[in-house]
C-alpha positions in Angstrom: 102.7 147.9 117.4 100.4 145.0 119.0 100.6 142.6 121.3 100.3 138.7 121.1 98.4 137.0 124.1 101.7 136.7 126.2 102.7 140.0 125.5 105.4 139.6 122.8 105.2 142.3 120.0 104.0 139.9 116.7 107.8 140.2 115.3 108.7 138.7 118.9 106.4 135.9 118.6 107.3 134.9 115.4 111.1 134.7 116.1 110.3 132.9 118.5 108.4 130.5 117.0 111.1 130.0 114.5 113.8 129.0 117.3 110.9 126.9 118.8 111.1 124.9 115.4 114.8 124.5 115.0 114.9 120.5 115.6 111.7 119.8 114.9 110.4 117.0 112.4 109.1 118.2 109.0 107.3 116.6 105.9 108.8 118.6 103.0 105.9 117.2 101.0 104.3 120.7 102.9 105.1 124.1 102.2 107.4 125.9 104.3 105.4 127.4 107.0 105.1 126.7 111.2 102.3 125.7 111.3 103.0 122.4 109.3 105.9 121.5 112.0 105.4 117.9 114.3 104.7 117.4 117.7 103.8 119.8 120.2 105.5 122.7 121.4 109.2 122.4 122.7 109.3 119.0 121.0 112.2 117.9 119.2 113.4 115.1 117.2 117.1 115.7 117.2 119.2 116.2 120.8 119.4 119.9 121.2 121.0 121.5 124.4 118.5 123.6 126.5 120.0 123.4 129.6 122.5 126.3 128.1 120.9 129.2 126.9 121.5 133.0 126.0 119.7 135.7 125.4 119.7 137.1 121.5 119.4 140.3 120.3 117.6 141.3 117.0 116.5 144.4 114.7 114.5 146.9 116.6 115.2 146.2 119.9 113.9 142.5 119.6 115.4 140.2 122.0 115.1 136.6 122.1 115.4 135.0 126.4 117.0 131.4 126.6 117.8 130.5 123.1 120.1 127.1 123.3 123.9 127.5 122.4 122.9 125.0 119.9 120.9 127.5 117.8 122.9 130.5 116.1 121.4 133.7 114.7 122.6 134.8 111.4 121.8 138.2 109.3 121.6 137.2 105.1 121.6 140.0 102.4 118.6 142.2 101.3 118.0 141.7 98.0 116.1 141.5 94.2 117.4 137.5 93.4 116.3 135.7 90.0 116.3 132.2 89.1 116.9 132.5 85.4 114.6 130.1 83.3 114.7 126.7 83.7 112.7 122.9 83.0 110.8 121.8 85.4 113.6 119.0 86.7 115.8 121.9 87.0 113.7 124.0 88.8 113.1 121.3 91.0 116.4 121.3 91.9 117.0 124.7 92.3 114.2 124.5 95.2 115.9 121.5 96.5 119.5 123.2 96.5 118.4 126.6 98.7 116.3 123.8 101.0 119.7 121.6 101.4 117.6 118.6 100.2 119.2 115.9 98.1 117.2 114.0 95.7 114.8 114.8 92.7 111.5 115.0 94.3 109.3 118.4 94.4 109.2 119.8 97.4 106.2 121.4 98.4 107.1 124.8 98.6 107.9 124.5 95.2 104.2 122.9 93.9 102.6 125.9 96.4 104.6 128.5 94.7 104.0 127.8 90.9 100.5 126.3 91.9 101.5 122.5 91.1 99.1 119.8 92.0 98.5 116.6 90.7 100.5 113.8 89.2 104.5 115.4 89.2 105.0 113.4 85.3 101.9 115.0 84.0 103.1 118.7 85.8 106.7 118.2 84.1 105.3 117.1 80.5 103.0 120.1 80.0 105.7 122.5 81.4 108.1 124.4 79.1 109.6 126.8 81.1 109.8 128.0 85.2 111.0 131.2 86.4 111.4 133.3 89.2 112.1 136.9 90.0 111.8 138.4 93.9 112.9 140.6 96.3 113.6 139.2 99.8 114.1 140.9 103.2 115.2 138.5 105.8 115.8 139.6 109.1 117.5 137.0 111.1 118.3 133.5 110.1 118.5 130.9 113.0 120.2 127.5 112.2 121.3 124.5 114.0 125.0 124.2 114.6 125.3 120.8 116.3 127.2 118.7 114.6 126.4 115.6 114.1 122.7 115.4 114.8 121.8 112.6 116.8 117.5 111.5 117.1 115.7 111.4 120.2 115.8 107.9 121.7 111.8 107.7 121.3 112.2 108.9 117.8 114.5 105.9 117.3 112.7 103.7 119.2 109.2 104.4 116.8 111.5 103.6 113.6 109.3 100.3 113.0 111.5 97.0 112.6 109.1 95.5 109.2 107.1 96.4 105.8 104.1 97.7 108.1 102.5 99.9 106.5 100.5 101.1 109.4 103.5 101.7 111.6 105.4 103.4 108.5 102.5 105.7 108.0 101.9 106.6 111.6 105.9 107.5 112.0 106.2 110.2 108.9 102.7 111.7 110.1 104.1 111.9 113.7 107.9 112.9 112.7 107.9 113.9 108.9 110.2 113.2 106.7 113.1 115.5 107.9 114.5 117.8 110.6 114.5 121.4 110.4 117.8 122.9 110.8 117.2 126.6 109.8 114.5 129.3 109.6 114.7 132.4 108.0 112.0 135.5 109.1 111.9 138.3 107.3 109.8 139.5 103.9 109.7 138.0 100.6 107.8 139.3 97.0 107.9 137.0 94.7 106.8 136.8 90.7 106.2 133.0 89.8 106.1 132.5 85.7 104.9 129.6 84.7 105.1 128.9 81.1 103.1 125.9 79.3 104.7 123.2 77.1 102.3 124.8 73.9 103.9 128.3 74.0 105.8 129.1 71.7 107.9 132.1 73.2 111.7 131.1 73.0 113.6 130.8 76.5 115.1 134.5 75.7 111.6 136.0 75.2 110.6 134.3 78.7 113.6 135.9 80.3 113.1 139.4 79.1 109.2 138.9 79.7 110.2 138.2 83.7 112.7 140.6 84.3 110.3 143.3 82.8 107.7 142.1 85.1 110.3 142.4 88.0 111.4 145.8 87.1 108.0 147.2 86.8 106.8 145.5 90.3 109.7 146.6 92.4 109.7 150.4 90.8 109.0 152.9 93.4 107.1 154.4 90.7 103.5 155.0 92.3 102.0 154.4 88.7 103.6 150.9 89.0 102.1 149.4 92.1 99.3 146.6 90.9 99.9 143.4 93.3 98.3 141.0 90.5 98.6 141.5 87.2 100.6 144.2 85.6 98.9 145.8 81.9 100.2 143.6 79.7 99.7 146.1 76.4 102.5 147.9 77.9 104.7 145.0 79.0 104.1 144.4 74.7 104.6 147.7 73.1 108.2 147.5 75.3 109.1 143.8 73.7 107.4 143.3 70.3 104.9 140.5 72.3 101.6 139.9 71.5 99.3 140.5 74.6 96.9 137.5 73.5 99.5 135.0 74.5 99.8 136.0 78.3 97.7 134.8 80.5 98.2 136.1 84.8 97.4 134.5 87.7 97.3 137.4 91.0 97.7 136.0 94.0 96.5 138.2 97.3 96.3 141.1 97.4 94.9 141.6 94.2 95.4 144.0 91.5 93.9 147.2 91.0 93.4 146.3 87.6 93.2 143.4 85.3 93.8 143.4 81.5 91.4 141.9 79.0 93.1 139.2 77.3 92.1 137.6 74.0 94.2 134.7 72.8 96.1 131.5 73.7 96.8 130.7 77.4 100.5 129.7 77.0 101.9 131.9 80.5 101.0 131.9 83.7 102.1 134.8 86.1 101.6 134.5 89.7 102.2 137.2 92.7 103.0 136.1 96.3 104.2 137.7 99.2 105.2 136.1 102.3 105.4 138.8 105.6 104.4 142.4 105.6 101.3 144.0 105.4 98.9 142.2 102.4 96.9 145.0 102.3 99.8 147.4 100.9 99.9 147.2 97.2 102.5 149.6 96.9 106.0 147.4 97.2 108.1 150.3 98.4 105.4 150.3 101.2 105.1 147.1 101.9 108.6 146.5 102.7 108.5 149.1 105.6 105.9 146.5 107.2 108.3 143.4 107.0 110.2 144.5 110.3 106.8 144.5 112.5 105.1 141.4 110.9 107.6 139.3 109.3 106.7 135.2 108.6 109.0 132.1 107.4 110.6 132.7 104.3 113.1 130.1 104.1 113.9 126.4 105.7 116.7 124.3 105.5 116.3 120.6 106.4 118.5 117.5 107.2 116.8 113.9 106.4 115.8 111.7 108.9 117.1 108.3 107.1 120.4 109.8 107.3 120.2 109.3 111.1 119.4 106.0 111.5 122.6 104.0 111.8 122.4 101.2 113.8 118.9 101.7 114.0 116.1 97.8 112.9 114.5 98.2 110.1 115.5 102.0 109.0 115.8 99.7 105.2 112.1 99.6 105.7 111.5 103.5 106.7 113.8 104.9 103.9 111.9 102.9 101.3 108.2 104.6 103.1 109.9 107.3 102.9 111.0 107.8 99.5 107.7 106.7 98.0 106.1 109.1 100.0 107.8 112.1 98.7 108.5 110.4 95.1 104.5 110.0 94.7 103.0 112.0 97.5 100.1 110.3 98.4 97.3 112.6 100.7 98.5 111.5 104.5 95.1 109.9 105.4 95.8 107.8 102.4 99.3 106.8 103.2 98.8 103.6 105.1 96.9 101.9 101.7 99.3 104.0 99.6 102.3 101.7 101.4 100.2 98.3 101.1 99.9 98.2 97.9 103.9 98.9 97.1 104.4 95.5 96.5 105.6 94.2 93.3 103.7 93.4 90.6 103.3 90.9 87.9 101.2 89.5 84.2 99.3 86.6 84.5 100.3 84.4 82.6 103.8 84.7 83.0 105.9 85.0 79.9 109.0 82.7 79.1 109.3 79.3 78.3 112.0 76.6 78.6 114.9 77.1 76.1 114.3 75.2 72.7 111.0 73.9 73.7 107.7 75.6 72.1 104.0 75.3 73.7 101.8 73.6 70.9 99.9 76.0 69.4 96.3 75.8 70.7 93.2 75.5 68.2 91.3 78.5 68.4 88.5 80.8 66.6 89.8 83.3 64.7 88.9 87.0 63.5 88.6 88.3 60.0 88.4 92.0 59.0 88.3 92.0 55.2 87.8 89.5 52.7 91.6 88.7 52.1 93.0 89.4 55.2 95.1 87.3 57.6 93.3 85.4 60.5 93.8 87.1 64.1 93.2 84.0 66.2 91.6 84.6 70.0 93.1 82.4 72.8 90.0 81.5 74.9 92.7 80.6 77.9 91.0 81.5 81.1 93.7 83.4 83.3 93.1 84.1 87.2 95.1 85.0 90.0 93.3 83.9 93.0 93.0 86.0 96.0 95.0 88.7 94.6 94.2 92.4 94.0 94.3 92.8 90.0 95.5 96.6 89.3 95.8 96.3 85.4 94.9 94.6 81.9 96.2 94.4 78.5 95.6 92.7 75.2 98.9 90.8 73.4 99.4 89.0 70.0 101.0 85.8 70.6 102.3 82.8 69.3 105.4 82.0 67.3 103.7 84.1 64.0 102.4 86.7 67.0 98.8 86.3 65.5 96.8 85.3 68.3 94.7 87.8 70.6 94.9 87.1 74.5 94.4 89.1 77.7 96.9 89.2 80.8 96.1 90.3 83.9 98.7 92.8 86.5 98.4 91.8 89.8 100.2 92.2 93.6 102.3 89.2 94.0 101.7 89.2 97.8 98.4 90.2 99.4 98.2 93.6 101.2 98.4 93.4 105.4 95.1 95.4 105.2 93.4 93.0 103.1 94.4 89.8 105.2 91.6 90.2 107.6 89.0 89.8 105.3 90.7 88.0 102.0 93.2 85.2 103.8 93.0 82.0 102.8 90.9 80.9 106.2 88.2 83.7 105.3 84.7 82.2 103.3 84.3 84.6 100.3 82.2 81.9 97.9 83.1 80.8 94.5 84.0 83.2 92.0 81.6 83.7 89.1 82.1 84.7 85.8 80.8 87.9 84.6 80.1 88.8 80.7 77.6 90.2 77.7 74.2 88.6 76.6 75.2 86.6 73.6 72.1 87.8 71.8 72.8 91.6 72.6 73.4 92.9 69.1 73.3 96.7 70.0 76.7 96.3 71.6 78.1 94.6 68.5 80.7 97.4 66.9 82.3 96.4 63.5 86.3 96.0 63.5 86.7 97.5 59.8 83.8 96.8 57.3 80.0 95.2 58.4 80.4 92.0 56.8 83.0 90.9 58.9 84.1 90.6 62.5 82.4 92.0 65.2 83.6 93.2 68.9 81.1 93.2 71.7 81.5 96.2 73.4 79.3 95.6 76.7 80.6 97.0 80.1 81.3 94.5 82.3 80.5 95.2 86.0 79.1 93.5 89.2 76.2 94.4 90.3 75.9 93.3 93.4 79.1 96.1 93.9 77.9 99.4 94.7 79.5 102.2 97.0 78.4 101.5 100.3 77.6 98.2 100.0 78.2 96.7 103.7 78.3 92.9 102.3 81.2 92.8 100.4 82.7 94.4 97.4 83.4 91.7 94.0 86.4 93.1 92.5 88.1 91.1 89.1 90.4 88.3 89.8 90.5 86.9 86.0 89.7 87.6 82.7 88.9 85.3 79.8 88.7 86.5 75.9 85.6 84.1 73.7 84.4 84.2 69.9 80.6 83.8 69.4 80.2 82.1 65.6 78.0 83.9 63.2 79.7 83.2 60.1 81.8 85.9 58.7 80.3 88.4 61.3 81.2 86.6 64.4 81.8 88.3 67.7 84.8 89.1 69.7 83.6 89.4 73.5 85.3 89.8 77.1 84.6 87.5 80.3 85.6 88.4 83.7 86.4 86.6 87.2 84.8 88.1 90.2 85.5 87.3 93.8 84.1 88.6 96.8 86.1 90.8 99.4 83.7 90.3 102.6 83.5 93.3 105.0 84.9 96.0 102.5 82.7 98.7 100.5 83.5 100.7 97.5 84.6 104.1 98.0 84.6 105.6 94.3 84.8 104.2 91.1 85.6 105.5 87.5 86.4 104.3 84.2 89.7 104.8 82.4 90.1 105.3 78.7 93.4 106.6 78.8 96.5 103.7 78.0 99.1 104.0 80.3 102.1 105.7 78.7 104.4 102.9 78.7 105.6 101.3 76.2 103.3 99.2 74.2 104.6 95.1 74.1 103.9 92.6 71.5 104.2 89.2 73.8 105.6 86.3 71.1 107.3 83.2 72.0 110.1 83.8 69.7 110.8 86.8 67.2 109.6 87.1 63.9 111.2 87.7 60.4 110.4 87.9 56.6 106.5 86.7 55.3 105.6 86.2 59.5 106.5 90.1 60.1 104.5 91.4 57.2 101.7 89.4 59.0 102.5 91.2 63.0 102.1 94.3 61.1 99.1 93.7 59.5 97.2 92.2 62.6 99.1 94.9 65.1 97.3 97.3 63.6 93.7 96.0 64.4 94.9 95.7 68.7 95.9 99.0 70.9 97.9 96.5 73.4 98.5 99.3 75.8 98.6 98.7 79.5 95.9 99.8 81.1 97.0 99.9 84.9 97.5 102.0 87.7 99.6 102.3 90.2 101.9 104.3 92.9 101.6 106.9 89.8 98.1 107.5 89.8 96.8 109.1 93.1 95.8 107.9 95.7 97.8 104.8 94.6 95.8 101.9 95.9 93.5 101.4 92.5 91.7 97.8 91.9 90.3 96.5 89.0 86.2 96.4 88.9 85.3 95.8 85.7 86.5 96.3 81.8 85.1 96.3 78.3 86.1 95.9 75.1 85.8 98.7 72.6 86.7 99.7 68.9 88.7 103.1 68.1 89.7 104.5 64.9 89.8 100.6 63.3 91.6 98.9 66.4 90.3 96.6 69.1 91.0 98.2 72.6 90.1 97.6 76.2 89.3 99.7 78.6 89.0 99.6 82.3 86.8 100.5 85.7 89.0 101.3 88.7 87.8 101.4 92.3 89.2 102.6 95.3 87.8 100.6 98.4 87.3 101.4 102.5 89.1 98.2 104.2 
């Protein structure tokens, strides 16, 4: 057996590693391993007795000098556990119960394990089915006993006392988000099935598939030993499956041997060990190396916002807090992450006073066909100001719900970060309004048939905005929607408000064809019935009025609007948008 720099066997210096983190802060957003604990070593975020120590004994011989009375050693159960199959929320859960953490946020032990990344609504929605089957050798469990837990008075004293985001941000990346009050060493071989929202194999069929799996990795049969991928012909002549639907994922060490697979990729399999030797294939074998090179297998944790009583402003570090692990932004993009988690609005606001109606404007109109119904286009100019637009979308309006506008989504208050270089103080020049060449016919897309409306379908951008750009970035602070008049083939086109942002560049940019997947809102001023709803469904059909936004939702979470155009898809008028992300 080796030794460790200070002389400790490696089992040694593990366990003692473990007891070191007992007490330590924690971001669950992290998979369970030491290395992702806080502060330095001996630090501790809860009040922990060291003056009081003993001495404790392990497996083998191990003993562990000066462990606090506060810190007990445990021995759990050697085992073959399985989860049964489950949905992804329930899965979730499942995680959450053996970590002792409440809500329904993944943790991320649970996205390393079944290889999650990514937005957690797209990750449920294409995800059938999770399961788990393993075989787990812990050798000591070492939990905190102290009851109640009370923070360190610096740890308290960091809690900021308002919405600042730079202070919030700074406090999870130097505390976490919870305490860790148990760690489990020991051994752990797991089989991860991960089963894809298209497959068609009933939740039965799953079951048997994993359990097979599980019986033919933990065999001591020396025929049986593959680490990856077992042969998945065999795993089939034993079920009645087809091998084309399988699909397997090994995860080190690999297998000896990998199937061909021809068909639909509806399952993924994936291998992990934590502990032991990775070179042993063999799982008989492997398990003899646990006891001299065993690693984490297991944490417990206690949150942090449920000790801050009495504590200013913990109202404004629970709500950091929870966004952080609802969303999980990356940590170096937390602090923008938390700015722009201010409520949000359409411009112009909906709602008018009871029993009074708004005139209806005179505006140009659309026509699609030769008898159709009119779709009138409101040529209102909407703008926000100095405030960061993160969305558009395109309504029917009006008490017969046939007129075309655009609103705008936008922060109601400006972002901290953004006061230095967009307060009302700071010279940024007019805004100037951005749109297509009149006379640019190769952007002209029909609606429906050639002889009638048009839709100019020009991108609208800035140029003076390009990544990099050290004099300013011009991001969109109103939109306006305009008819140009050629007779029956007139022109539907898009204007945009640009304002400057001095002293900001753009980081990355993209454009977005994909609506939000809320649901989509027909804006009237009062609801329609009889001959005026035959007419909303005749003109709803020539508008997508999907939101196209981001927000806390779409990674990293701090999207503006940079530019837009107007399009035509499968007969309807739709709008799409250019995002950027920007260095402040």
């Amino acid at each position: 057996m080796g030794e460790t720099e200070n002389g400790y066997s490696p089992a040694t210096h593990t366990a003692m590693n473990a007891v070191q983190a007992i007490g330590k802060g924690f971001d669950v957003n992290f998979d369970t391993r030491l290395l992702y604990c806080k502060g330095v070593t001996g630090s501790k975020i809860v009040e922990i007795d060291e003056g009081h120590g003993r001495d404790i004994y392990l497996y083998d011989q191990t003993v562990l000098p000066n462990v606090s009375r506060d810190i007990k050693n445990s021995q759990e159960p050697i085992g073959r556990l399985s989860s049964g199959v489950f949905n992804f929320n329930e899965m979730v859960e499942y995680f959450n119960k053996n970590a002792n953490v409440s809500g329904s946020f993944p943790l991320g032990s649970f996205n390393s394990a079944f290889s999650f990344t990514g937005s957690t609504n797209i990750n449920a929605a294409t995800t059938k089915t999770l399961s788990m089957d393993g075989f787990y050798i812990p050798l000591a469990k070492f939990h905190l006993i102290k009851s109640p837990l009370v923070l360190q008075e610096n740890v308290k004293r960091a809690v900021p006392t308002s919405w600042d985001p730079s202070s919030l941000s700074s406090f999870i990346e130097n505390f976490g988000t919870h305490v860790i009050t148990s760690v489990t060493i020991g051994g752990k071989d797991v089989i991860y099935v991960k089963q894809h929202h298209s497959s068609p194999l009933s939740t039965m069929e799953i079951k048997t598939y994993v359990q097979d799996i599980g019986n033919h990795r933990f065999s001591d049969k020396d025929s049986l030993t593959s680490s990856g991928q077992i042969k998945l012909k065999d795993k089939a002549s034993s079920t009645g499956l087809d091998t084309g639907i399988f699909i397997s994922q090994g995860i080190y060490p690999q297998p000896t041997s990998v199937p061909s697979l021809n068909g639909k990729e509806d399952v993924t399999v994936i291998f992990r060990r934590r502990g032991g030797d990775d070179l042993e294939q063999n799982h008989t074998q492997w398990a003899k190396t646990v006891q001299s090179s065993p690693d984490v297998i297991e944490m417990t944790f206690y949150p942090i916002t449920a000790l801050l009583d009495g504590v200013a402003g913990k109202e404004h570090l629970i709500r950091a807090i929870s966004l952080y692990l609802e969303y999980k932004p990356p940590m170096e993009e937390l602090r923008c992450f938390l700015e722009f988690q201010t409520p949000r609005i359409w411009a112009p606001i909906q709602g008018t006073i009871p029993g009074h109606q708004r005139k209806e404007p005179i505006c140009p109109s659309l026509r699609f066909s030769m008898m159709g119904q009119k779709l009138y286009v409101s040529q209102e100019q909407i703008s926000v100001g100095r405030k960061p637009v993160t969305g558009l979308r395109l309504c029917l309006e009006g008490i017969k719900q046939n007129r075309l506008s655009i609103h705008l989504q936008y922060l109601v208050s400006l972002p901290k970060i953004l006061l230095p270089h967009w307060d009302t103080h700071v010279a940024i020049g007019a805004p100037k309004w951005l749109g297509p060449e009149e006379q640019d016919s190769r952007w002209f897309v029909p609606v429906k048939w050639k002889s009638f409306s048009h839709v100019s379908t020009a991108p609208i951008e800035n140029p003076e905005s390009s990544i990099g750009d050290l004099s300013g970035v011009y991001i969109v602070t109103g939109a306006q929607l305009g008819v140009w008049d050629f007779g029956s083939r007139n022109v539907l086109y898009m204007k945009l408000l640009y304002s400057r942002i001095p002293g900001c560049t753009v980081r990355r940019s993209f454009w977005d064809h994909t609506p939000d997947d809320k649901p989509k809102k027909v804006v009237a001023t009062v609801g329609s019935s009889g001959s005026e709803g035959n007419i909303v469904n005749k003109l709803a059909k020539f508008v997508d009025m999907s939101e196209m936004s981001k927000g806390p939702q779409d990674p990293p979470g701090h999207w503006l609007v940079t530019g837009g155009k107007l399009g035509v898809e499968k007969g309807k008028i739709v709008l799409r948008v250019k995002y950027s992300l920007l260095n402040y």
